[in-house]
C-alpha positions as CSV (number, residue, x, y, z in Angstrom):
1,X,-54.1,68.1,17.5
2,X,-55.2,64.3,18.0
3,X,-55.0,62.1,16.0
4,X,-55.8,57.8,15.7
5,X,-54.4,55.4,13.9
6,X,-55.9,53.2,11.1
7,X,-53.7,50.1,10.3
8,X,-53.3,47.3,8.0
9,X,-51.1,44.0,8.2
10,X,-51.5,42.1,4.9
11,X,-49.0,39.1,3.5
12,X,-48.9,37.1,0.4
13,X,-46.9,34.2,-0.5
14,X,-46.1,35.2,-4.6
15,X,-45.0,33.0,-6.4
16,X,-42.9,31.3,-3.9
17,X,-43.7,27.6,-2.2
18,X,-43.0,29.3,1.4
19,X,-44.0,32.4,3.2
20,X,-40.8,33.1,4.9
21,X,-42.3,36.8,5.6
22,X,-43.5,38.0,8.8
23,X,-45.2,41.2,10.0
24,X,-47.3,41.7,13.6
25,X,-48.9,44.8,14.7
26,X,-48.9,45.2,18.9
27,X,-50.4,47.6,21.7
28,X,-48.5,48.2,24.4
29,X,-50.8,46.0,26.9
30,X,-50.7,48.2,30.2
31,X,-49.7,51.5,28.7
32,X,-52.6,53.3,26.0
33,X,-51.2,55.5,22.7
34,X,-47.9,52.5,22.5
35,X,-47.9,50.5,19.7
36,X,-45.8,48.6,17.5
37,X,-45.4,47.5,13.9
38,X,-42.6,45.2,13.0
39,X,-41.6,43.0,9.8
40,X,-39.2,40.8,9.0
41,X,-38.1,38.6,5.6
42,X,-36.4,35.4,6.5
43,X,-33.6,33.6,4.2
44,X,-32.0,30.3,4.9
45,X,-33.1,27.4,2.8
46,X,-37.0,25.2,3.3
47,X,-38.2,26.5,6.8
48,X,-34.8,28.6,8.3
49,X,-36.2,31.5,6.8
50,X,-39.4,31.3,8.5
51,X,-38.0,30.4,11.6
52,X,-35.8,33.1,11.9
53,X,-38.6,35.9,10.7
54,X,-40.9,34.7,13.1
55,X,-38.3,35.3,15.8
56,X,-38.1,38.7,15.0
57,X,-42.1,39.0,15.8
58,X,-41.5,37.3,18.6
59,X,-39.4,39.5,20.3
60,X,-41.0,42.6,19.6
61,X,-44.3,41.1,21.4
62,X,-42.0,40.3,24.1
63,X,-40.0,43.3,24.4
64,X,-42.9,45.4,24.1
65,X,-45.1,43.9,26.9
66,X,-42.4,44.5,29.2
67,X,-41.6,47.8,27.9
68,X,-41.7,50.7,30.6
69,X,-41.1,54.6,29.3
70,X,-39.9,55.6,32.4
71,X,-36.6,53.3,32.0
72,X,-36.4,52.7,28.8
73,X,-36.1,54.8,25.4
74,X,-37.9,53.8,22.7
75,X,-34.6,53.7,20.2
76,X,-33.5,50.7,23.0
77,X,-36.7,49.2,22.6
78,X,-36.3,49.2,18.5
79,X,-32.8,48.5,18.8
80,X,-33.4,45.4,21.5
81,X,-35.9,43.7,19.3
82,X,-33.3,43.8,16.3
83,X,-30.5,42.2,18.6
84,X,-31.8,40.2,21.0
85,X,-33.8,38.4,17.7
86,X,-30.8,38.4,16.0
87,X,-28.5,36.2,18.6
88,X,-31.5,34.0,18.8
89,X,-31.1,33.3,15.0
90,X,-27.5,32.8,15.1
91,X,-27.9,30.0,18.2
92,X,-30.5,28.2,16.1
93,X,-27.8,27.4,14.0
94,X,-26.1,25.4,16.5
95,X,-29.2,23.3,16.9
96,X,-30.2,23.0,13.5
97,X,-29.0,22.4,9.9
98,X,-30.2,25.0,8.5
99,X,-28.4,28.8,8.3
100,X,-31.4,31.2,9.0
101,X,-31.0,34.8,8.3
102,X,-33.8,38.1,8.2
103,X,-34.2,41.5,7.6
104,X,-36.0,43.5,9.9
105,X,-37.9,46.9,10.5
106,X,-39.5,48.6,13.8
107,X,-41.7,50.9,14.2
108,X,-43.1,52.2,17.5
109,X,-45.6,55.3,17.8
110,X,-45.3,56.5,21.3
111,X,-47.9,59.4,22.6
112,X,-47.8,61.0,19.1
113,X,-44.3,60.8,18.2
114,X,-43.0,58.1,16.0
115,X,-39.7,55.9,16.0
116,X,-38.3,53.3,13.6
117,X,-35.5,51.2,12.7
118,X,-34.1,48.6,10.4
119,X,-31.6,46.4,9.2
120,X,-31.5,44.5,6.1
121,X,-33.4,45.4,3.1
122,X,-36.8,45.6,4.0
123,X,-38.2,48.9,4.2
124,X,-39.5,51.8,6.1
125,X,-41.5,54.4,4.6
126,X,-42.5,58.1,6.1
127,X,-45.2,59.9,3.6
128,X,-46.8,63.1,3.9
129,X,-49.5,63.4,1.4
130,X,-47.3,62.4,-2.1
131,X,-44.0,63.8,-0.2
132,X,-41.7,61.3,1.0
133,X,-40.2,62.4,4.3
134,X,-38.1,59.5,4.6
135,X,-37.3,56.0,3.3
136,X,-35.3,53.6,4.9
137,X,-31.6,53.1,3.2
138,X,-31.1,48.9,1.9
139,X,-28.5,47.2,3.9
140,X,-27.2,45.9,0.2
141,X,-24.7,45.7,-2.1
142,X,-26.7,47.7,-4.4
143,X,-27.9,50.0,-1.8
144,X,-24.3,50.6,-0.9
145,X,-23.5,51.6,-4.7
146,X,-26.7,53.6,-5.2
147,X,-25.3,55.6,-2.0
148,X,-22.4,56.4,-3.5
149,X,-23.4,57.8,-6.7
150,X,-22.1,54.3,-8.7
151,X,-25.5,53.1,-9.6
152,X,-29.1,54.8,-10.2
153,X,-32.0,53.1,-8.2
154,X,-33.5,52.5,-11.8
155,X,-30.6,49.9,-13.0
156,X,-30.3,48.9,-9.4
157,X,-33.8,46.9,-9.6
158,X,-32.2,44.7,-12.1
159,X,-29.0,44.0,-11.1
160,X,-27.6,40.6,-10.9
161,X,-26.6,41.0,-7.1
162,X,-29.7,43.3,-6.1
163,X,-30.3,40.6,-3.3
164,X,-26.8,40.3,-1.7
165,X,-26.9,42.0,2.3
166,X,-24.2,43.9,3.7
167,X,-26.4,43.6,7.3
168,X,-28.9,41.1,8.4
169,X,-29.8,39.2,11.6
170,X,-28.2,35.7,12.2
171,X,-25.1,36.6,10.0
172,X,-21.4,36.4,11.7
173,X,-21.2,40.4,12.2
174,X,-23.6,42.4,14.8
175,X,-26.2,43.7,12.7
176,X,-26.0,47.6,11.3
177,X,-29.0,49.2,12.7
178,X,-30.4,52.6,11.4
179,X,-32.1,54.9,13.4
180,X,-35.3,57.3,12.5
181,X,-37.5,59.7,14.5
182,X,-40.1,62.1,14.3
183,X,-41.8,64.3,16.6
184,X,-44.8,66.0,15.5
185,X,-45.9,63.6,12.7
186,X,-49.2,65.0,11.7
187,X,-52.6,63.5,10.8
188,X,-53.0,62.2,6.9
189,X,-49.4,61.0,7.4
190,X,-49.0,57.4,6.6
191,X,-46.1,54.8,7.7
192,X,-45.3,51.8,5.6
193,X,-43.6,49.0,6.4
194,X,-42.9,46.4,3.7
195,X,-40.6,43.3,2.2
196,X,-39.0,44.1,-0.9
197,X,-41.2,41.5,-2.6
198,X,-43.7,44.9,-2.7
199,X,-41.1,47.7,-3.3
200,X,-39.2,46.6,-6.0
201,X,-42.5,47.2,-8.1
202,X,-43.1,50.6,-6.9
203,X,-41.8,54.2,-7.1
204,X,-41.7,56.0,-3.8
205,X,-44.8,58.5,-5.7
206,X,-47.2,55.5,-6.5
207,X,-46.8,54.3,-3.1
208,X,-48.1,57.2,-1.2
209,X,-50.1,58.1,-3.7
210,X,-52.3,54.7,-3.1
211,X,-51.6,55.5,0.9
212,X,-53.1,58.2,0.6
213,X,-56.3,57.6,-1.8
214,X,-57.5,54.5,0.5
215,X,-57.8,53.1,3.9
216,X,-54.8,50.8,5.0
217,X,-57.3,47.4,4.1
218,X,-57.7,48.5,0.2
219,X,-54.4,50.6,0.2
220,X,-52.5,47.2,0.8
221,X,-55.6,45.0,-1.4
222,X,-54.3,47.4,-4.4
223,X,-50.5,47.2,-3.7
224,X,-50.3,43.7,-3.6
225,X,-52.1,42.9,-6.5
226,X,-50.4,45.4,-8.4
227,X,-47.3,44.0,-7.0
228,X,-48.2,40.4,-8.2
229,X,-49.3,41.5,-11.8
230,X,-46.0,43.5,-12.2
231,X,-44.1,39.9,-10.8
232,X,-45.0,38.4,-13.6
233,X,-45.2,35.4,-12.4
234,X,-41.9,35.0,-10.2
235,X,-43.2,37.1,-7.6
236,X,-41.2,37.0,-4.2
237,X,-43.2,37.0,-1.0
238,X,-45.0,40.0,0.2
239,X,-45.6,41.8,3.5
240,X,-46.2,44.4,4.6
241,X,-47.7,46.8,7.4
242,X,-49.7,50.4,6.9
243,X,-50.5,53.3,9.4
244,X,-52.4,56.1,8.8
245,X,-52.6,59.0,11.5
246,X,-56.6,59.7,11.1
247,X,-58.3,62.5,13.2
248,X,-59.1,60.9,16.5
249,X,-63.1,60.2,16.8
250,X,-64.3,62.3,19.7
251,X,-66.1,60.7,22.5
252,X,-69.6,61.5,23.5
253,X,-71.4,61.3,26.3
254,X,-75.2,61.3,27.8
């Protein structure tokens, strides 16, 4: 059955005194039913952050406007945007003094089937309804000890070294990029895309729940100022990117 998308692209700085976050939503410009999400969290000191974030946008609007189906699959188009951005980090630090790093996550829905893939600790999120289908794994040290049954996601929230990456772009090693797909997404499914400056404050069932109660526009409105009363007041950046497979508006003619 057809389905359309409704989408959402909302950022907030927190309590931070940068936004070193970046998210960009893109249609394919030649080719109709392409389109990608992508977001990225930038580390690196007063501006490095930002810089290398917004590289990561950069070359998915790039890669994207030159991608072709016919020669290219979309898990080379995710994974290109990851690694191509990511050696463009790494020479800015040969032109720069600053040591800029970033997370990122892609997203591409392609004649209703869906791709995605990440590195870092940002998130990808897959709900149907209240059901999580999948959830990106955190390229952390935490993430690495909740995999292996040494720490519960509850007491990894708070742990000292909840921020320390095992995987990000612009670091020494080639980033670790994982890979997710699905075929027959249906419509009322909802992608989510987001900086962990929104998903530390949320259980997997309160976001989809709010996905699912609201368009993208008040779904993200309500997460981030949920997000912000539940910082406290030390609030990290927030972005973040929704899409929600509607049915498709038929077309009428005279």
């Amino acid at each position: 059955m057809a389905f359309s998308a409704e989408t959402c692209v909302a950022m907030h700085i927190g309590d931070r005194s940068e936004q070193q976050d970046r998210a960009g939503l893109f249609a394919h410009p030649k080719r109709p039913g392409i389109m990608m999400a992508v977001l990225a969290d930038g580390m690196g000191g007063h501006s490095g952050g930002a810089m290398a974030a917004e590289q990561v946008i950069l070359r998915a609007k790039q890669n994207l406007e030159a991608y072709a189906p016919l020669h290219e699959t979309p898990q080379e188009l995710l994974s290109s945007v990851i690694e191509e951005a990511h050696t463009v980090i790494k020479l800015t630090r040969f032109t720069s003094e600053k040591d800029p790093h970033s997370t990122a996550v892609t997203f591409l829905l392609q004649q209703g089937k869906a791709y995605w893939a990440h590195c870092g600790d940002s998130r990808f999120y897959y709900f149907r309804g209240t059901t999580t289908v999948s959830r990106s794994g955190d390229h952390s040290l935490v993430g690495e000890l909740v995999r292996k049954g040494r720490l519960d996601e509850s007491a990894a929230l708070d742990h000292p070294q909840r921020n320390v990456l095992l995987s990000c772009l612009g670091s020494d090693r080639p980033p670790r990029i994982d890979y997710g797909h699905c075929e027959s997404p249906e419509q009322g499914d909802s992608f989510l895309l987001c900086s962990d400056g929104l998903w530390a404050y949320f259980t997997d069932f309160e976001l989809a729940s709010t996905l699912q109660a609201h368009p993208p526009r008040v779904a993200a409105e309500q997460l981030i100022q949920m997000a912000r009363e539940r910082g406290g007041g030390v609030g990290d950046n927030i972005a973040l990117v929704i899409i929600k497979l509607v049915p498709a508006v038929a077309s009428t003619t005279r």
